[in-house]
C-alpha positions in Angstrom: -14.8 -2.4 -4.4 -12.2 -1.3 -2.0 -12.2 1.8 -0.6 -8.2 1.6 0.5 -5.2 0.6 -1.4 -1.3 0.1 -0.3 2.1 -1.6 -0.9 4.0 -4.0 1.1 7.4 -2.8 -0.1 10.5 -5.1 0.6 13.9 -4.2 0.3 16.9 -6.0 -0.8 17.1 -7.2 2.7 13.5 -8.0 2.6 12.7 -6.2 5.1 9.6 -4.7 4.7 8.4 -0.7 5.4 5.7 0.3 7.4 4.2 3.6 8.9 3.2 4.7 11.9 0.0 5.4 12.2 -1.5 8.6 14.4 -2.9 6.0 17.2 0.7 4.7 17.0 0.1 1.3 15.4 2.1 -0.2 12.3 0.9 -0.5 9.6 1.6 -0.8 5.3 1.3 2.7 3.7 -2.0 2.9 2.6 -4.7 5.9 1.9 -8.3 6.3 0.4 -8.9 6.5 -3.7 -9.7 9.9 -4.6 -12.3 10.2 -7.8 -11.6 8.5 -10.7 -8.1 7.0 -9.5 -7.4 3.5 -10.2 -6.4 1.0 -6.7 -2.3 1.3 -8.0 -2.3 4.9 -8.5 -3.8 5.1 -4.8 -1.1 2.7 -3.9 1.9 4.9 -5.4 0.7 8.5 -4.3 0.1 6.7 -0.3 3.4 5.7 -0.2 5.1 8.4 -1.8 3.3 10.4 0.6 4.1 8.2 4.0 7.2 7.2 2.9 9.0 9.4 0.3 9.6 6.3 -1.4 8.8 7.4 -5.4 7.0 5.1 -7.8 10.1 4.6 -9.9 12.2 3.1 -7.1 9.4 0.4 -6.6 8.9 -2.8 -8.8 5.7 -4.5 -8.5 4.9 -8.0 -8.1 2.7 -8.7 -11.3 -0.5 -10.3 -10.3 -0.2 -10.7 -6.6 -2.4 -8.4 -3.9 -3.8 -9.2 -1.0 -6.8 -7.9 0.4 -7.7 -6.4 4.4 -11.4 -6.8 5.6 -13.4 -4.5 8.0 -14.1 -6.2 11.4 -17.6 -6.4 9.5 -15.7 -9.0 6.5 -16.2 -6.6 4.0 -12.9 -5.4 1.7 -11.1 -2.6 3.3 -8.4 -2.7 1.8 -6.4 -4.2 -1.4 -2.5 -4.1 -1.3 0.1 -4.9 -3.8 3.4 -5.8 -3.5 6.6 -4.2 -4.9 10.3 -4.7 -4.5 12.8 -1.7 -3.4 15.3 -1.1 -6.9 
């Protein structure tokens, strides 16, 4: 189970969006599941949230994620991939 779930959103440049995070990294728009909400409804509300980018402007990949480990190996995160429309 992953605790974390995200986009990597290209546009029609593909170009892809990232955030800044508060340590001033980069990173994919990403954010914790809250009860009972399924790893793409994480993934829309994050970016929507970081971004401003609405779920209706993004297409997802079908059947291609990738996942981010903890330092430890263990899943972190799980991200999908969408395309700007």
């Amino acid at each position: 189970m992953y605790p974390c779930s995200g986009f990597v959103i290209l546009n029609y440049k593909d170009e892809i969006a990232v955030v800044t995070t508060p340590k001033g990294y980069c990173s994919f728009p990403k954010g914790k599941l809250h009860a009972e909400e399924k790893y793409i409804e994480t993934a829309y509300r994050e970016t929507q949230e970081e971004t401003g980018i609405l779920k209706g402007d993004i297409d997802v990949i079908d059947g291609v994620t990738f996942e981010e480990k903890s330092k430890k190996g263990n899943p972190s995160v799980i991200y999908f991939i969408g395309k700007l429309n």
